[in-house]
N, C-alpha and C positions, 0 to 999 in steps of 0.2 A: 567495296570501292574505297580509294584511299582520297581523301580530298586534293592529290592534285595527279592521281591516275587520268590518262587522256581518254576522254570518254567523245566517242563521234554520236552525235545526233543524225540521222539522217532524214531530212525532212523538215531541219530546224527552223523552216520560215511559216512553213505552215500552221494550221490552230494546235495540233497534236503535238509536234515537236518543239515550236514557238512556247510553250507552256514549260512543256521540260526543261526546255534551256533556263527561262524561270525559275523551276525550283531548281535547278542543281546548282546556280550558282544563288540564289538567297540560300542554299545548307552549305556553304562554302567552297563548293567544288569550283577547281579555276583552270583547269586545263581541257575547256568544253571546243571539238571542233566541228565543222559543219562544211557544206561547200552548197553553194548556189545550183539550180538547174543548167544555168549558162557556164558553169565552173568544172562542175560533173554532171554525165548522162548517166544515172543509174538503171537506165535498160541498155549502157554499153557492154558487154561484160570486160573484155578488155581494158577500158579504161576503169574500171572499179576495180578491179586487179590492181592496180598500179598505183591507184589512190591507197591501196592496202599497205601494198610492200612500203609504201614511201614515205607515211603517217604511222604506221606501225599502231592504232590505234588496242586498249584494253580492253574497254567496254563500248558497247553498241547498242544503240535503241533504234531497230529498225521501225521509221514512224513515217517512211516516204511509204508514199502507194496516190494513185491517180481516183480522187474520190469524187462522186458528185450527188445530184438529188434523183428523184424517183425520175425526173424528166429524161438527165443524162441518162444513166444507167439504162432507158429502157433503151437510146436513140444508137450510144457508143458501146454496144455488147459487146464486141471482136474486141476494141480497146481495153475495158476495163479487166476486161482475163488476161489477155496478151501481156498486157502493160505492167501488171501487177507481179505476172507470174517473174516476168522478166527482173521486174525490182529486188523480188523475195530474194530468186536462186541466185543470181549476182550478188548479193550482198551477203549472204549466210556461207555461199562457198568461200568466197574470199576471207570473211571474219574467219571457218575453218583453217584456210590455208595459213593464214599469218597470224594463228596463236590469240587470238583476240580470248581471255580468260569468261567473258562471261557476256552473251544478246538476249535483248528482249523484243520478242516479235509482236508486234501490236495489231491487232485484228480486227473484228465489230462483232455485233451482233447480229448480224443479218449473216453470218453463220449457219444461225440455228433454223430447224424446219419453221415450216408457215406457219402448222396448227401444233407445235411445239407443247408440250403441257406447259400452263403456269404457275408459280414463275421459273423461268424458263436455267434449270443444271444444265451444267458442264457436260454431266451424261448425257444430253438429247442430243449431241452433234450425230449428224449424219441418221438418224433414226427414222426419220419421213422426209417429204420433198421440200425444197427451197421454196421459197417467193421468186414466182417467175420474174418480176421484175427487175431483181438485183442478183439473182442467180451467178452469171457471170462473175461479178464482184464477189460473192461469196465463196463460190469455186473454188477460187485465186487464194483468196485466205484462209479456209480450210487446209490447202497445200501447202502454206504455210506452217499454219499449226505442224501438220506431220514430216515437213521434213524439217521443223528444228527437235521433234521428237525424236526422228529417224538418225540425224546426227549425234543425238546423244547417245543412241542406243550403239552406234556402230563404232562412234568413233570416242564416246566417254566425253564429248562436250555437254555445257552449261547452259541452254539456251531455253529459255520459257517464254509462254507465249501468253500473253494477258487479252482479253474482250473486252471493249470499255463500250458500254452504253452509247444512244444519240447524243454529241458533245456538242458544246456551242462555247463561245467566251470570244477572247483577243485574235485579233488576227483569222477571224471566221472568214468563210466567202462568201459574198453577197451578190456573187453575178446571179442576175436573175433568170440566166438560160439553163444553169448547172449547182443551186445552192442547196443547200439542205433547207426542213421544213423551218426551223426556228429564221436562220439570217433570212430567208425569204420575207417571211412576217415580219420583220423588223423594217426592210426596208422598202415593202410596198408598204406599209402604213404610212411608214417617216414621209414619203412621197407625197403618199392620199392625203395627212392630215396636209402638207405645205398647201395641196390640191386643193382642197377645202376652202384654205384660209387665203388661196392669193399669192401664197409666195411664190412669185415665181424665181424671185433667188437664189431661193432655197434647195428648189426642183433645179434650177441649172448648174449650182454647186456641186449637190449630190451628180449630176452625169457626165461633169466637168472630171469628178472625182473617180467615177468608175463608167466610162460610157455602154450602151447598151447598142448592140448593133448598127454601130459606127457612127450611135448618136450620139452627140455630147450636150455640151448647155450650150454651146451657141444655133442650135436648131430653131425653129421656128417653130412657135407653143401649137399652133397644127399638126405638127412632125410627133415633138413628143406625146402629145392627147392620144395621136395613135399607137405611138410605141405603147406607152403604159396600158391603153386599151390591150392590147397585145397582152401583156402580162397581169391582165385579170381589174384595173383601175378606171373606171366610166364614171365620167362626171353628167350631171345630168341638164338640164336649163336654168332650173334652181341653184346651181350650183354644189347639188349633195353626191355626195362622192361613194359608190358603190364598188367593194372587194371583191371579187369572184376567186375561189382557192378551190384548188384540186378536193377529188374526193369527197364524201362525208361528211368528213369530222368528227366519225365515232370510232375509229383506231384509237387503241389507246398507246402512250408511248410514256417512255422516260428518258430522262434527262438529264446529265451531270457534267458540269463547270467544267471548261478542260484545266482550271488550274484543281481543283479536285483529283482529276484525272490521273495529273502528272505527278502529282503527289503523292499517290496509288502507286504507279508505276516506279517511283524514284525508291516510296520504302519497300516495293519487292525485291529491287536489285540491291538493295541493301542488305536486306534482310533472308532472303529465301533464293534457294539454290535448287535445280531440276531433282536431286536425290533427294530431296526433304521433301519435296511434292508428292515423288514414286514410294518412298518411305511412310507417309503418314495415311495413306490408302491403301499399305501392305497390296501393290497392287503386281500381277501374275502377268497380265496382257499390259505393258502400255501402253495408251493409249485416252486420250482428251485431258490432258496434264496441264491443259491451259486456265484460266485462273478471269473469271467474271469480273468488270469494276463496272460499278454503278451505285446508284441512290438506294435500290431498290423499293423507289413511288413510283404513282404513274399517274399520267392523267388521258381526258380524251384531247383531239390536236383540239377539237371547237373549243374547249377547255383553254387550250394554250392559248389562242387569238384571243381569247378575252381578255388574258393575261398582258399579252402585247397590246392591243389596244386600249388597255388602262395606262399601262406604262407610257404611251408615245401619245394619248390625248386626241385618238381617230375618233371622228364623231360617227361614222358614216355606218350602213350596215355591210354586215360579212353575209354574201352567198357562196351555196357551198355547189360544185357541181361534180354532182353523181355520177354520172356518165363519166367521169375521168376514175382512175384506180385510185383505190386507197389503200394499195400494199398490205401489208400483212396486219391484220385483225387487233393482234396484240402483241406487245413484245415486251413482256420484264423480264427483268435480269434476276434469276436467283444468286447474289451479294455472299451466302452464307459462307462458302469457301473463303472469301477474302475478308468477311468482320473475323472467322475463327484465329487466320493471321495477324489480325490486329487493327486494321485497317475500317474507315468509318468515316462518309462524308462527310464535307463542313456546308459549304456554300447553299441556301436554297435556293429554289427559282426562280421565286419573286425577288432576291436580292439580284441572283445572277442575272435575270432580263435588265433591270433596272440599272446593273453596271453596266453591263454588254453595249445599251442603246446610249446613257452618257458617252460612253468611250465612242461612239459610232460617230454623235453629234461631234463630240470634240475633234476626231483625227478630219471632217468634214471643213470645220475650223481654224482649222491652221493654216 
């Protein structure tokens, strides 16, 4: 990529693409474009077409797709296949039809089987059964991976496909009906600790700022006691504040900064081309040419809420409840493919929660 080739983000507001935009313009890149939800429907297909012919864009980081946490995924199954599928083939035809020189398809890891060996290659795709719980979502990105494979194969395009670990950083989502494990914990404690101490402020800021089923901070502290009761927060007579979280807490997971992430992602497109992939595997069948990014640490989630509850200063105790899933067992990322191309995280955890939640408190703030 040339620093002022027109590179489309798609998905640029998001945690994933919101980070890219980041790093391609701190490595100078300055012709970065993007379009809103309300700007373009990426499950139009016709209007993605036309966003093509009309932008003529070079390079693509396809990093839109409909994501959520274990709650969604298990409620909006039909959506997150449908949605996703819609996003991929719209966007990878169109990059075909109008010459785009070089896409990078951005996936996960809930890809890979349930009881997957650990830690978990590139070769285990498809090998045993999904996690029923994100299935659908996985599905969707799997088809991904093979038809940016299938385009290359057929038609000699450039398009590789990266797996990036459980991400969290800037621009996370913290609605509490649909977030991932880490923004959830960030912002039931930020709540419980205000809980705790009395703020009620604090607590009507924070729902000012993001409401929860059409509650906001002018509700009546009745109203909200229930809602947050709803999502797992019981204050008791004493006034001590008890968490109740999904599952467990002996999953073990991993974790990497999405500005890590995008920084992965930005030196692939820089650096490695789909023929250096199928080349350096001398490989017969192509096939799982897609490219792991992660930490490769891990920890258990109980593990992580300790961690957040250091950080954010919750005095109160974590209950974990069983009876709810705890998705898949374990999930690392075998990393080995992407340190060999050079590639090697910075950020750790404990820095990354500890920005993560300043930056939550601040945008809260203003």
């Amino acid at each position: 990529m040339e620093k002022n080739s027109k590179i489309y983000v798609a998905g640029h507001r998001g945690l994933v693409g919101s980070a890219i935009v980041r790093n391609l313009k701190n490595k100078g890149y300055t012709n970065i474009i993007g379009r809103s939800h309300s700007e373009l429907d990426l499950t139009d297909a016709a209007s993605v077409e036309s966003f093509f012919e009309e932008e003529k864009p070079e390079y693509v980081f396809l990093a839109a797709a409909k994501v959520g946490g274990i709650m969604a995924n298990s409620i909006y199954r039909a959506d997150f296949i449908v949605i996703n599928l819609q996003i991929e083939t719209n966007i990878i035809n169109s990059a075909y039809r109008n010459g785009v020189k070089k896409l990078m398809f951005l996936g996960s890891s809930c890809i890979y089987p349930r009881m997957a060996p650990q830690p978990i290659k590139e070769e285990a795709l498809l090998t045993d059964e999904l996690e029923y719980t994100n299935e659908p979502y996985a599905l969707a990105k799997i088809c991904g991976i093979r038809i940016c494979e299938s385009y290359n194969i057929q038609h000699g395009t450039n398009y590789i496909s990266v797996m990036p670990t459980n991400l969290y950083g800037p621009n996370d989502n913290y609605n509490l009906q649909n977030s991932h494990v880490l923004p959830a914990m960030i912002r039931k404690m930020h709540l419980g600790h205000a809980l705790e101490e009395d703020r009620w402020d604090d607590i009507r800021k924070d729902l000012d700022a993001r409401p929860v089923d059409e509650v906001d901070g002018s509700a009546s502290e009745e109203r909200i006691l229930k809602l947050l009761e709803k999502f797992g927060l019981t204050r008791g007579d004493k006034g001590d504040v008890v968490l109740n979280l999904w599952g467990s807490g002996k999953p073990l997971r991993e974790f990497l900064h999405s500005d890590d992430m995008a920084d992965a992602c930005v030196y692939l497109m820089e650096k490695v081309d789909f023929n250096d992939i199928v080349d350096a595997r001398n490989m017969r069948e192509v096939r799982n040419t897609h490219i792991n990014i992660g930490s490769g640490t891990e920890l258990h989630i109980s593990e992580l809420a300790e961690k957040v509850k250091k950080t954010i200063g919750f005095k109160g105790e974590i209950h974990w409840d069983a009876t709810k899933p705890d998705g898949t067992p374990r999930k690392l990322m075998d990393v080995s493919r992407l340190a060999n191309l050079g590639w090697r995280y910075k950020i750790t955890l404990d820095e990354g929660i500890e920005g993560v939640y300043k930056s939550y408190v601040e945008n809260l703030n203003r």
